[in-house]
C-alpha positions in Angstrom: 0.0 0.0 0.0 1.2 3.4 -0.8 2.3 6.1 1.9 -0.5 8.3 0.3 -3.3 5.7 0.9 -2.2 5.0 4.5 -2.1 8.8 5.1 -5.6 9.2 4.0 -6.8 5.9 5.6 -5.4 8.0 9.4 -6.9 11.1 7.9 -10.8 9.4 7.6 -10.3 7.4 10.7 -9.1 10.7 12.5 -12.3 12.5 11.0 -14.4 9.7 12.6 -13.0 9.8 16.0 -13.9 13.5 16.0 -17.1 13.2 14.6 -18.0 10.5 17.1 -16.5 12.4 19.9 -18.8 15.3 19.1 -22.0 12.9 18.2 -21.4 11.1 21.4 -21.2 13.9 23.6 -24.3 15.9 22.6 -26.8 12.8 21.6 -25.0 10.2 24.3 -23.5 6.4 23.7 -27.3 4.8 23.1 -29.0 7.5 20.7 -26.3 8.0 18.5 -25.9 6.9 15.2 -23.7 5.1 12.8 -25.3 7.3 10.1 -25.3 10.6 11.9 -21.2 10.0 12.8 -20.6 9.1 9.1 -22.4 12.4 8.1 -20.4 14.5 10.4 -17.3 13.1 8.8 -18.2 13.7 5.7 -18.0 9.8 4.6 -20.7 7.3 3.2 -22.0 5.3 6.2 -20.3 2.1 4.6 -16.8 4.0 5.2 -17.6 3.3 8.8 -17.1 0.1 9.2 -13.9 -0.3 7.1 -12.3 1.6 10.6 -14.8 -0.1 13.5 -16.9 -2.8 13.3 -19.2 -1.5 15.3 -20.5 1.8 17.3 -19.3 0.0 20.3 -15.5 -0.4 19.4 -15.7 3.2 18.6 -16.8 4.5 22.2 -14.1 2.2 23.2 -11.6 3.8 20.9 -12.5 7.3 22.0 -12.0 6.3 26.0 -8.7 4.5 25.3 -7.5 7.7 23.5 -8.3 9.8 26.1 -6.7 8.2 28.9 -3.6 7.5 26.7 -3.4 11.1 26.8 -4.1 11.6 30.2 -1.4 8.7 31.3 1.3 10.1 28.8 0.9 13.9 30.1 1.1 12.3 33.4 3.9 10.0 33.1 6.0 13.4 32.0 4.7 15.5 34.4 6.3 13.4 36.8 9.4 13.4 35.6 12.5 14.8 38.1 9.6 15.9 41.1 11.3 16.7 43.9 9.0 14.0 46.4 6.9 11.5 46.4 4.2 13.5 47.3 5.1 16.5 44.7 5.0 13.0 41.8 1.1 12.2 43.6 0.1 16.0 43.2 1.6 16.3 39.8 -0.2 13.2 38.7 -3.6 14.5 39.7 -2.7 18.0 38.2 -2.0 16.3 35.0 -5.3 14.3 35.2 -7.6 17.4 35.8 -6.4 19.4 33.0 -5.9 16.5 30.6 -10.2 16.1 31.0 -10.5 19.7 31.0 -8.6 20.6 28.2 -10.3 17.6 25.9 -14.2 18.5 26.9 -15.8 16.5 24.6 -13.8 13.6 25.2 -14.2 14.0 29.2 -18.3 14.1 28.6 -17.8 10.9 26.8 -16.2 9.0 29.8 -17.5 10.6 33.1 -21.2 11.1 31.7 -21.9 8.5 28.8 -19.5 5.2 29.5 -21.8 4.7 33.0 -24.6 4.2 30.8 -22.7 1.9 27.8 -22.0 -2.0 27.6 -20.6 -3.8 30.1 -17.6 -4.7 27.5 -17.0 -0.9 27.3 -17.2 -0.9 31.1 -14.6 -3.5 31.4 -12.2 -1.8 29.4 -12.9 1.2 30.8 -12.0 -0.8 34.0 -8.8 -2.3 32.6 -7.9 1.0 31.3 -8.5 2.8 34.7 -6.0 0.4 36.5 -2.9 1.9 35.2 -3.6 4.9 36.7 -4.5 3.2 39.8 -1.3 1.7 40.3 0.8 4.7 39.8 -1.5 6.5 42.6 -1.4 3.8 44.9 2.2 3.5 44.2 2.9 6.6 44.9 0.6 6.9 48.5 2.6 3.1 49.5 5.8 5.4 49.1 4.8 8.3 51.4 3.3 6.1 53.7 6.7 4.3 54.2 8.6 7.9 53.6 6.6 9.0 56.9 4.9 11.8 54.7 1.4 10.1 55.6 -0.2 8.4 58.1 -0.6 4.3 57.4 -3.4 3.1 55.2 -4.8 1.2 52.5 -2.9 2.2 49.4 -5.1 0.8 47.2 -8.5 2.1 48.5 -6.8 5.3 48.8 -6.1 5.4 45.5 -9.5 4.7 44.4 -10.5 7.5 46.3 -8.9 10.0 44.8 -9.7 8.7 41.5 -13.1 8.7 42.5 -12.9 12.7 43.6 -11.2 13.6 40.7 -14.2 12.1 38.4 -16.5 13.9 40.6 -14.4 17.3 40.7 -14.6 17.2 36.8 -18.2 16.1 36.7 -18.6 19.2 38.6 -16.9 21.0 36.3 -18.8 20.0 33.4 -21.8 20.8 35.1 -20.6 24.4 35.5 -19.4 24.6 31.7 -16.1 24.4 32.9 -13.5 25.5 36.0 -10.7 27.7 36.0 -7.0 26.2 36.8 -7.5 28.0 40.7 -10.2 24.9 41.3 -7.6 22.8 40.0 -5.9 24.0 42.9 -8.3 23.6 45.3 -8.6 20.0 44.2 -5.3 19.0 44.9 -5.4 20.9 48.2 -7.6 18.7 49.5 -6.8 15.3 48.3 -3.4 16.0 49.1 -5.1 17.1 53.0 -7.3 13.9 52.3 -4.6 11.5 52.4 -2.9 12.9 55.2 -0.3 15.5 53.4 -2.1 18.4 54.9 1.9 19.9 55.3 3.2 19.2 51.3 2.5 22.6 49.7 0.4 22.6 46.1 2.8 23.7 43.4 2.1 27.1 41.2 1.0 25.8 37.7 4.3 27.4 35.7 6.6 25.1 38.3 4.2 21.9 37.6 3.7 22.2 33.8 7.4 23.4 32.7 
């Protein structure tokens, strides 16, 4: 196959994600269409199916790629923090602004994958995990740094997961928050866990 053909074969595929990321966000998973996604794209409703085989894989496609972005913009925001607690606040700055910055994508997994299949859910489970294990990872290592008090890394983990998806459902709610309730997010899951003394960093020091 020719380099032109693959580049226009990522082209239409591209156009469908972003037509399916739109469809799905303002009609939800269940009343949207194969057809309508196709027409936003600009393809015949045939052209689909040569990229998904079905509406399904495509939701599933559109969650993976979001949370590919939000674990690669995490995994670099990491990079040379200062303390284990600095890596945990770091990771859940990264998170916030990764959803906020990619709304229609964010509707997609906090308000329409509760309400899709359960193989979307397990995925969205499997997908979920990674990011799991670097939170807990990171809350075992203050725990054993003394930065914490003792706990269950892994259901403290899941806790701050779970008030970051609620934080951003918030958000979405309000057509959007500002990077100073960012701030006031990490504030308190960093207070929630125990690291009431770990200052939040200014978002220039975090993001450079």
């Amino acid at each position: 196959m020719t380099r032109p053909a693959k580049e226009g074969q990522t082209g239409r595929q591209e156009a469908l994600l972003a037509a399916a990321a739109a469809v799905f966000a303002q009609q939800g998973y269940h009343a949207a269409t194969i057809a309508e996604i196709a027409r936003r794209a600009h393809v015949a409703t045939g052209t689909f199916y040569l990229y998904f085989p079905s509406k399904e894989q495509c939701f599933g496609q559109l969650i993976a790629t979001l949370y590919d972005e939000v674990l690669r913009e995490v995994r670099r925001r990491r990079r040379g923090a200062g303390s284990v607690l600095v890596k945990l606040d770091r990771s859940v700055q990264a998170v916030l602004q990764c959803f906020r910055q990619r709304q229609d994508l964010a509707s997609i997994v906090l308000l329409q994958a509760s309400g899709a299949t359960k193989p979307l859910q397990e995925r969205l489970t499997a997908i979920e995990s990674d990011l799991l294990h670097l939170l807990a990872t990171d809350l075992a290592e203050a725990v054993q740094a003394g930065l914490i008090p003792p706990g269950d890394a892994a259901l403290r983990a899941r806790l701050v997961l779970g008030a970051m998806r609620e934080a951003l459902v918030y958000g979405l709610a309000q057509s959007g928050q500002s990077a100073p309730a960012d701030a006031e997010v990490r504030r308190f899951l960093l207070w929630a866990v125990g690291g009431q003394a770990a200052p939040v960093e200014e978002e220039s020091s975090a993001t450079s």
